[in-house]
N, C-alpha and C positions, 0 to 999 in steps of 0.2 A: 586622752587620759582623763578619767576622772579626780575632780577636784582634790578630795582627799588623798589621791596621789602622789598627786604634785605638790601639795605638799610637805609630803614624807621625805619625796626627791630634794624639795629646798634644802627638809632643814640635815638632812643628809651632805648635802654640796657644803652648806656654813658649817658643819661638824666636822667635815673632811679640811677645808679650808684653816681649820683654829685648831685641830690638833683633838679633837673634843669627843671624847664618847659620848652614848646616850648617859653614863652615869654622870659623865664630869657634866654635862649639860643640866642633869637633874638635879646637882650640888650649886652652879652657878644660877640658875632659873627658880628653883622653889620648886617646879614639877614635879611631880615624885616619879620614878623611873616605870612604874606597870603604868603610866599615864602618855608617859613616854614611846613605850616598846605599844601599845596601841595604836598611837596613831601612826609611828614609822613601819608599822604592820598594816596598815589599812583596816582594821578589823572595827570602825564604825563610820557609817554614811559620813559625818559631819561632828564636826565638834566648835563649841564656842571659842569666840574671839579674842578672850580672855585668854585662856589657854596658850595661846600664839602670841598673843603680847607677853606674857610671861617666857615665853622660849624666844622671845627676841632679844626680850631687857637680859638674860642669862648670855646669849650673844654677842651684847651690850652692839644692837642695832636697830635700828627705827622701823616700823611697819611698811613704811615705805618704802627701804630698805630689802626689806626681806621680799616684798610683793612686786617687788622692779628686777622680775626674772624672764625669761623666753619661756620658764614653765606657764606662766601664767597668764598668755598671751590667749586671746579669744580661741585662735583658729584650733589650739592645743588639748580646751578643756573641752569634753562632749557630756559634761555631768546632766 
């Protein structure tokens, strides 16, 4: 899968996980929700780091955290 995928797939698993919409995530993150529905759509190559630090602290979990998946395992990603 490509990267921006799998990411979508994360932060989908930590929304399902906390009970969390994309809105209630965009209310606890700062993100604003068409920032949101972006990238859980895939519809840009890549997006800043930033971005994903901010939907983690909304999470209220560490980058390390979020990035200590099987999604994001080498053999997974073919970006």
């Amino acid at each position: 899968m490509k990267l921006n995928e799998a990411v979508a797939k994360r932060i989908a698993e930590l929304c399902k996980e906390r009970g969390l919409t994309q809105y209630g995530l965009s209310q606890k993150s700062g993100v604003p929700q068409s920032t949101l529905s972006t990238v859980m759509n895939c519809r840009f190559p890549s997006m800043k780091l930033h971005v994903i630090y901010e939907i983690c602290e909304g999470l209220e979990i560490s980058l390390k955290e979020f990035y200590d998946s099987p999604l994001f395992d080498r053999e997974n990603i073919f970006d």
